[in-house]
N, C-alpha and C positions, 0 to 999 in steps of 0.2 A: 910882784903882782901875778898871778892866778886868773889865765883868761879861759874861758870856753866857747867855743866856735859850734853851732848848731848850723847844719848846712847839710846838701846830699847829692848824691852825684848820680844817675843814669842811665839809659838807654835813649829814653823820651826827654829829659829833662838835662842829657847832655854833663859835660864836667866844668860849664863855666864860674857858676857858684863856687863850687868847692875851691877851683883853681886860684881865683880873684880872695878868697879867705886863706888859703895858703898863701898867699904875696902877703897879705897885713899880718898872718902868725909868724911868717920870715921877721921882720920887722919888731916884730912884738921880744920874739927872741932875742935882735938883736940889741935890743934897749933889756935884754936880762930877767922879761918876763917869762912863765910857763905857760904854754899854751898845751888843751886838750880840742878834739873832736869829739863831736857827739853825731850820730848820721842813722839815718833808718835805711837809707841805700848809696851805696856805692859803686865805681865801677874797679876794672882792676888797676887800671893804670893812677886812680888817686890813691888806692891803697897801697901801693908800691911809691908811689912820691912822698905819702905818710910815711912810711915805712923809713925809707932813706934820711928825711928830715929830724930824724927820732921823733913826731908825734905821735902820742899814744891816741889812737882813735875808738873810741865807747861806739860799739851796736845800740841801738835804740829797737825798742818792739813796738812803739806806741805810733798810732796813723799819723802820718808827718803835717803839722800845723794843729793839729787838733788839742783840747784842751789839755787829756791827759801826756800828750808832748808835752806842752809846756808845762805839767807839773812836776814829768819826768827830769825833763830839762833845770827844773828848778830845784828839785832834790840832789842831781848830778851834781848841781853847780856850790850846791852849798855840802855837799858832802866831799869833794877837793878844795874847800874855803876858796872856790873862785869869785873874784871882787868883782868881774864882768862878763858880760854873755853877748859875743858875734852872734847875729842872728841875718842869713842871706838865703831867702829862698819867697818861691811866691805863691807858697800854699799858709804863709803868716802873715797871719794880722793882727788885729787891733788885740783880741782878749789873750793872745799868745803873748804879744808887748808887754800887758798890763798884768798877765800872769808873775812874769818874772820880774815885774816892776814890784809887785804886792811882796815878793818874797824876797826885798832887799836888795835886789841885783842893780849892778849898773848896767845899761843896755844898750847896744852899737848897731841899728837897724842899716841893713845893706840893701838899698833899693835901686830901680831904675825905672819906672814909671808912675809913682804914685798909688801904686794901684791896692792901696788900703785904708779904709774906709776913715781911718783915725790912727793919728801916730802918736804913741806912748812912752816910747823910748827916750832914753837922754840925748841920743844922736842921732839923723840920718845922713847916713854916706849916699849920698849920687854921685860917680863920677861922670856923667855924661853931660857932653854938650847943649845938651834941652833942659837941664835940672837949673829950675827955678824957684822959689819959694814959692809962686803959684802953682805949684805943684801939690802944696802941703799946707791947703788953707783950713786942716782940720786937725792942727797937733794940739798936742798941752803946752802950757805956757813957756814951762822950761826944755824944750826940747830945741837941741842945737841944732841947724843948718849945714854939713859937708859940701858941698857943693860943685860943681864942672872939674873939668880934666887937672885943678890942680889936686886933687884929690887921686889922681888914676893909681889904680893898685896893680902895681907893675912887681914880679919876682925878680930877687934878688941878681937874677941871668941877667939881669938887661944893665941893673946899673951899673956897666964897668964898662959901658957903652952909651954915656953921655959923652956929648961933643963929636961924636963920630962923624966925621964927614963921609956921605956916599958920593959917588961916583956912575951919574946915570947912565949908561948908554944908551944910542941913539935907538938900538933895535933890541928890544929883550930877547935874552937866549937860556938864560937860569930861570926855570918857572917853577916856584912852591906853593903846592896847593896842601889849604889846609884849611877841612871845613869841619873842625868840632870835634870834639870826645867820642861821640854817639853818631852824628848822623844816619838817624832814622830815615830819611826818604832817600839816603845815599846819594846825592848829588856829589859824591868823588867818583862816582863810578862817570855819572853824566858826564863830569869835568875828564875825567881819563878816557871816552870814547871822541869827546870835543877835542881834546888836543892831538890826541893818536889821528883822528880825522886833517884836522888841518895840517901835520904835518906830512900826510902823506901826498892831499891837493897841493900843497906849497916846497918842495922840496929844497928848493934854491934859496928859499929864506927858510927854511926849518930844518935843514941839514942837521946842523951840531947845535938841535935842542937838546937841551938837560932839564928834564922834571924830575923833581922830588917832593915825594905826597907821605907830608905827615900824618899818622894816626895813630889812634891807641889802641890797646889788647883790645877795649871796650867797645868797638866797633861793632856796627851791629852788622854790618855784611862783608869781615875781614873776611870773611873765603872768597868770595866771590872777586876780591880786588887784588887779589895775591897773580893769578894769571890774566885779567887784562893787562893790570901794569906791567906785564911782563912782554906782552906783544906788544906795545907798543916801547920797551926799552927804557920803562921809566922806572925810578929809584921809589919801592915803598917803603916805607921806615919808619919803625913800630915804637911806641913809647920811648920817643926819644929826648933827652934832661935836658938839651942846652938847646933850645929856640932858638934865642937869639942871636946865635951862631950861624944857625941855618938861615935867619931872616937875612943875616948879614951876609951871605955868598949869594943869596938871589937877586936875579934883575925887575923880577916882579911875582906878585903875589895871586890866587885865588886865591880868596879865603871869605868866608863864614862873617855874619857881624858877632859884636859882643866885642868883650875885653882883647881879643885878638888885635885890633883893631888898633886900640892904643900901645900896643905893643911892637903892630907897623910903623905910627909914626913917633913910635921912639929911635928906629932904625931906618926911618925917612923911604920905607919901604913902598914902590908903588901900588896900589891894588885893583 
């Protein structure tokens, strides 16, 4: 099978879409299917993760969600004989679904609030703990259900890290912060003058703090974070592959909501 993933990645709209469609084309790989990208924007650090994964990712020109997307999207898909089209992002809706619904496709809608007027698709994935079928009291008749966190689209990094037992301790001292692809309103920087703060009021318990603050190239205010975290002695660490690595040496987490989230409590990680 011949899949295609329509999804994008950026500044405002961050790398969780794209990230959460990379876990299910890991997967899709691993069951021996081809997976493509199709993206009208990107940041660097998914195109460098595409890159590494051998996906070949398509540029798109056409306004993201708009009709001629989806026609785009529909020519793409039938000109790599793809039999399905990932669709994750929340500028699509109902006449993008039914677009590629008209032209044959089988279609995998990736949501998390509802928040489309009618759902056309063959499937909707939620993985979140609020996803109810009152959520989607406006699909077509044959449209399947995905439903809560047994659904979560976890990267391939994490599952060699079932059954992992953590080890809490009483007083956290490994802090990782990591709030997004993008963060636009830069709340790492907030979080890097917060802890540089307290650990200077509190010495006697913040002595042998260790932070490390993941981010990607795609930051929207990596200059700016390059020398705070440096006066306050904390580790910044740029488009880094093994997460779950890092989830797994910390005693607790900042972080961001979204799919991170489910990726803390795969590593029983506090946050």
């Amino acid at each position: 099978m011949k899949i295609l993933f329509r999804t994008d990645a950026g500044p405002q709209i961050g790398a969780g879409h794209a990230m959460r469609c990379c876990a299910l084309a890991q997967a899709c790989r691993d069951r021996h299917a081809e997976v493509i990208f199709a993206m009208a924007e990107t940041l660097p650090a998914i195109t460098a993760r595409l890159s590494e994964e051998g996906i070949e990712a398509v540029a798109m020109s056409t306004p993201p969600g708009s009709l001629e997307d989806a026609t785009s999207t529909a020519e793409l898909a039938r000109g790599r004989d793809c039999e399905c089209v990932v669709v994750d992002g929340y500028v699509f809706g109902a006449a993008f679904q039914q677009a590629l619904k008209d032209a044959g496709l089988t279609v995998l809608f990736v949501d998390d609030n509802g928040h489309t007027s009618r759902y056309k698709a063959d499937y909707v994935l939620n993985q979140n703990l609020h996803a109810t079928p009152a959520l989607y009291p406006s699909r077509a008749e044959g449209t399947a259900l995905l439903l809560g966190p047994h659904y979560a689209l976890l990267r391939r990094e994490f599952s060699g890290w079932r059954g992992w037992h953590r080890t809490i301790p009483k007083l956290a001292r490994k802090i990782l912060v990591t709030l997004g692809g993008s963060d636009p309103g830069n709340a790492t920087l907030r979080t890097i003058h917060a802890l540089d703060s307290l650990k200077k009021s509190q010495p006697d318990l913040t002595g042998d703090l260790e932070v490390r603050i993941l981010v990607t190239s795609g930051h929207s205010h990596l200059r700016t974070l390059e020398p705070e975290a440096a006066k306050g002695g904390f580790q910044l660490l740029i488009n880094v592959a093994d997460v779950a690595a890092q989830m797994a040496q910390a005693d607790l987490a900042v972080s961001a909501a979204g799919s991170t989230c489910y990726e803390m409590a795969q590593l029983g990680l506090p946050a």
